[in-house]
N, C-alpha and C positions, 0 to 999 in steps of 0.2 A: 447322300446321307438320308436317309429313314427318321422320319420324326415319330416318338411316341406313339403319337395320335395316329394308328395305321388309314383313317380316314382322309388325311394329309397324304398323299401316297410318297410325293416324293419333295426333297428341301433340296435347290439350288447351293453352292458357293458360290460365291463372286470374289474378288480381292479386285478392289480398289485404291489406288493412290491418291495422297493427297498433294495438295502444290506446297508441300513444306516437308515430304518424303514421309509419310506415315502410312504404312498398309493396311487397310483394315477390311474387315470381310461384311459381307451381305450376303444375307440370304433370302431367297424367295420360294414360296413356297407353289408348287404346279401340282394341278390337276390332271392324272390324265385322263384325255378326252375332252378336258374343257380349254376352249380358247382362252386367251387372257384378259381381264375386262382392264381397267381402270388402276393404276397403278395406285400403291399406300405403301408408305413408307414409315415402319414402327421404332420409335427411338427410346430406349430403355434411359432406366431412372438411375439414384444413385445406388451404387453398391451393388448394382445387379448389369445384368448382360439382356441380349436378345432372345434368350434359350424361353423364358416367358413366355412370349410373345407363343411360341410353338406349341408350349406345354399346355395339358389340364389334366388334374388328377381324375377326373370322376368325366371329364363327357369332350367336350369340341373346343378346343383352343380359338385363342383370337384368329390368327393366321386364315386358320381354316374357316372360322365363321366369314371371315371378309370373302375369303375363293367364294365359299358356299354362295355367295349372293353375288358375286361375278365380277369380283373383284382381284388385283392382282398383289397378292399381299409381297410384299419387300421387307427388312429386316436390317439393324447395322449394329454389331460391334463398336464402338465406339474409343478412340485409343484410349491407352491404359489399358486395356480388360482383357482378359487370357488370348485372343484370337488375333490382337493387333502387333503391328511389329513397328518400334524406332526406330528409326534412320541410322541410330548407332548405341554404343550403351550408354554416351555422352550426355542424350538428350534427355532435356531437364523433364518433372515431373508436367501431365498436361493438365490444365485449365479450364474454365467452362467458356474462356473468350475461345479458346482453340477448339474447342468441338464446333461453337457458334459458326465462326468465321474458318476454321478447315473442316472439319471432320462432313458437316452438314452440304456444303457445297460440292464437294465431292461424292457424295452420297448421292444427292437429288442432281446432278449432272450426270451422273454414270448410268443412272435409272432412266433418263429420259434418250440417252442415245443410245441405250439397249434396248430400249421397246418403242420410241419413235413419237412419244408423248408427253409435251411439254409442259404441260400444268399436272402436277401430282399432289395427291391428297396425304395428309402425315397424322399419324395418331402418336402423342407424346405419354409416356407414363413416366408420371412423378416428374421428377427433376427433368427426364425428358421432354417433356409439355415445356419446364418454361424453356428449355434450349430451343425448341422450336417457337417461341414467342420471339424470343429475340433474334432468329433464324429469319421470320417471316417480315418482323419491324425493319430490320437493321439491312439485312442482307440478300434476301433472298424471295423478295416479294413476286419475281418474276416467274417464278417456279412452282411457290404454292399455291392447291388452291382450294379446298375443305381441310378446314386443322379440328382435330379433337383432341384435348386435354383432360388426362384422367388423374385424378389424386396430386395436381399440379397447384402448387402456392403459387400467387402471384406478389400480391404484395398482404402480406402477415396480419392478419387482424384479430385473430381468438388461437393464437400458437398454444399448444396443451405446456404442460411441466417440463414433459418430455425434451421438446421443439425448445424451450424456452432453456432448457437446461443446458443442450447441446450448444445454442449461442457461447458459453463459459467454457466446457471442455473442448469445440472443438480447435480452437486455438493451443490448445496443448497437446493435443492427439495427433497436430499439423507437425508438429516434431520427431514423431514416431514413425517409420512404417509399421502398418500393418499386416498382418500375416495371418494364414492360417484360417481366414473368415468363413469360407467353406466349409472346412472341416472340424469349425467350431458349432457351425448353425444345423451339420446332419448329425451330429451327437446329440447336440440338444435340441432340438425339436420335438422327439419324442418323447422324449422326459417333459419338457415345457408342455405338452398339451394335453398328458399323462394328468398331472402334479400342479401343475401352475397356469390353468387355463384362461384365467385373468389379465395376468402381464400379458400373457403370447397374445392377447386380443387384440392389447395394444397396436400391434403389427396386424395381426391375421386373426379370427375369429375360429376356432375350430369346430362351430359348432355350425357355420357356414363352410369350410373349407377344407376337404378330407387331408390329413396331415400324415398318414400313414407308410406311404411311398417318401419316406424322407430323404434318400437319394438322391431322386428324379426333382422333388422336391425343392430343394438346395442345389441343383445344378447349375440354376439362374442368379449364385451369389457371388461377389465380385469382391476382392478387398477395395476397401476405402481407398484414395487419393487423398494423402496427407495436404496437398496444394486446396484440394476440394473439399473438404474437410474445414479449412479458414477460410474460403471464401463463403461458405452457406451460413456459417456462425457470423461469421460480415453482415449476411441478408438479413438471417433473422434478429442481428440485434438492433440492425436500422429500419428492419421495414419492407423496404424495396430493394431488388438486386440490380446492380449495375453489370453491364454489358459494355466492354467496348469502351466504359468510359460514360455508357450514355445510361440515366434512370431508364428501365425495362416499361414500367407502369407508365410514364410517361411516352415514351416510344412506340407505345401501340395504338397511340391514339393514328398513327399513319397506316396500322391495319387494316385492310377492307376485305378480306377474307372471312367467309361464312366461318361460323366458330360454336361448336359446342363442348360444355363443360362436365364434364363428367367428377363427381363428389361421392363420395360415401358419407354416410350419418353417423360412422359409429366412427371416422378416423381421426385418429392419434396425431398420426405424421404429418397429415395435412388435413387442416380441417375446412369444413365445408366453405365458414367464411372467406377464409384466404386462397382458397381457389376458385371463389364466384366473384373475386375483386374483377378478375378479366372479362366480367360482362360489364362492369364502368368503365373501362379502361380503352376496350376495341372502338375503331370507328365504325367497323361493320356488322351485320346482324349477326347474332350470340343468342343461342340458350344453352339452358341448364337441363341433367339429368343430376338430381340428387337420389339415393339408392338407400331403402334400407326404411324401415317401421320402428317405433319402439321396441320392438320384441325384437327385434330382427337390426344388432347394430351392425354395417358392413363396416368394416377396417380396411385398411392401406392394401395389403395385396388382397382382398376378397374380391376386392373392382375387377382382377384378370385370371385370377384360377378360383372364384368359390363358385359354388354348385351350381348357385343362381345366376351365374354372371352369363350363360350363353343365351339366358332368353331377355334376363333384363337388362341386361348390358350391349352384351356385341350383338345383339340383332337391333334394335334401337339406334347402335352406334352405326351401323351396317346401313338402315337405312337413312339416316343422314348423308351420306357419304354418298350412296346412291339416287339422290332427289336428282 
């Protein structure tokens, strides 16, 4: 498979099993001509897929920026999301404990004895960040070993109207499936950044991030998980997310994995306090990349597809990775 970015030359499949029978795909993305460096394993957020990771409207995807600097970029569908398959049609909605404890151990085991290398590096977006928080505390300390979290809450502390309002509906939206989320967000998108470039900032800034190619766009959108949907309303009305049973924020003080935090200034979704909670939280050394001037506010997805994101973002993120 060909990704966009023809600079990416070419994107692997994989399909992976999980130990509780879920199939789910990875992709990696190969250079040809270049050996493979250092594996990275990218875990997408909520309501979106891995296609992200791949994509960028205007210049170098994340994927590619990591090859670019010799790095071996990886990728995971995660169940629920168009690419994976259940064990039957039986099987009930999945969880953020089941990605934690299946989806992620499968992922980072299949990665290490296909390429032969046991400690891997993971870049989490959004709600991906904290699966791989409790990924690293809870389960899988053995496996990782530089984590980056982009646009990732940890435990909630300046949640916008937005965040704060969803606490209330999504308990009710947990009743509904959803449908149709794709092809509700490439209708509107152009209209929204047309017409109403304000709210759409909320999410994405279009004054940062070319919104034109609404297609390709909207590829990387996912219908919601009604099950995940009341568990994030859970978080953000207490605070802290529980894992497993166990407080998150509290759990990572067993963390010793290098850790950097990546924030935008302008985001809605998650704002910058409640995703630098994880620099009190680790036991290990953490900094921060906060993004974005007065003039210049970054939102939620600007971190992985806006214009500016290949030089102040994933080359920054790139060389952490690479110390």
């Amino acid at each position: 498979m060909n990704a966009p970015n023809p600079r990416l030359l070419h994107v692997e499949r994989h399909s992976v099993r999980t130990a509780d029978g879920w199939t789910l795909t990875l992709h990696r993305g190969v250079r040809r001509g270049q050996p493979p460096g250092k594996p990275v394993l990218f875990v997408p957020g909520f309501g979106m897929n891995a296609y992200i990771f791949r994509y960028h409207p205007s210049g170098t995807s994340m994927m590619e920026a990591m090859a670019a600097h010799g790095l071996d970029p990886w990728s995971v569908d995660l169940r629920g999301q168009r690419s994976s398959r259940a064990p039957s049609r039986r099987t009930g909605q999945p969880g953020l404990d089941d990605h934690v404890f299946g989806d992620l151990p499968a992922a980072f085991e299949y990665i290490a004895q296909h390429t032969g290398i046991e400690k891997i590096h993971a870049i989490g977006c959004s709600l991906g960040g904290a699966l791989l928080y409790g990924y690293g505390a809870l389960e899988g300390s053995d496996r990782l070993d530089r984590l980056v979290t982009m646009g990732t809450p940890l435990r909630w502390r300046r949640p916008s109207w937005l965040v704060r309002g969803f606490s209330v509906v999504g308990p009710l939206s947990a009743r509904l499936p959803v449908r149709g989320t794709r092809h509700l967000a490439r209708a509107g998108l152009p209209i929204a950044a047309r017409i109403a470039p304000g709210p759409l900032s909320i999410y994405l800034n279009p004054k940062l991030t070319q919104t034109s190619d609404a297609k390709s766009l909207t590829r990387t959108v996912e219908n919601p998980i009604p099950r995940t949907n009341r568990q994030l309303a859970k978080w953000i009305a207490s605070g802290d997310l529980r894992i497993g049973g166990a407080n998150l924020t509290e759990a990572l003080d067993r963390f010793e994995r290098p850790l950097l935090v990546v924030a935008g200034n302008g985001d809605q979704i998650c704002d910058a306090a409640s995703a630098l909670a994880a620099l009190d939280a680790v036991r290990g050394p953490a900094r921060s990349l906060v993004v974005g001037t007065p003039q210049e506010r970054v939102s939620h997805a600007d971190l992985f597809i806006a214009d500016l994101a290949p030089e102040r973002i994933f080359a920054p993120v790139a060389s952490f990775l690479t110390e």
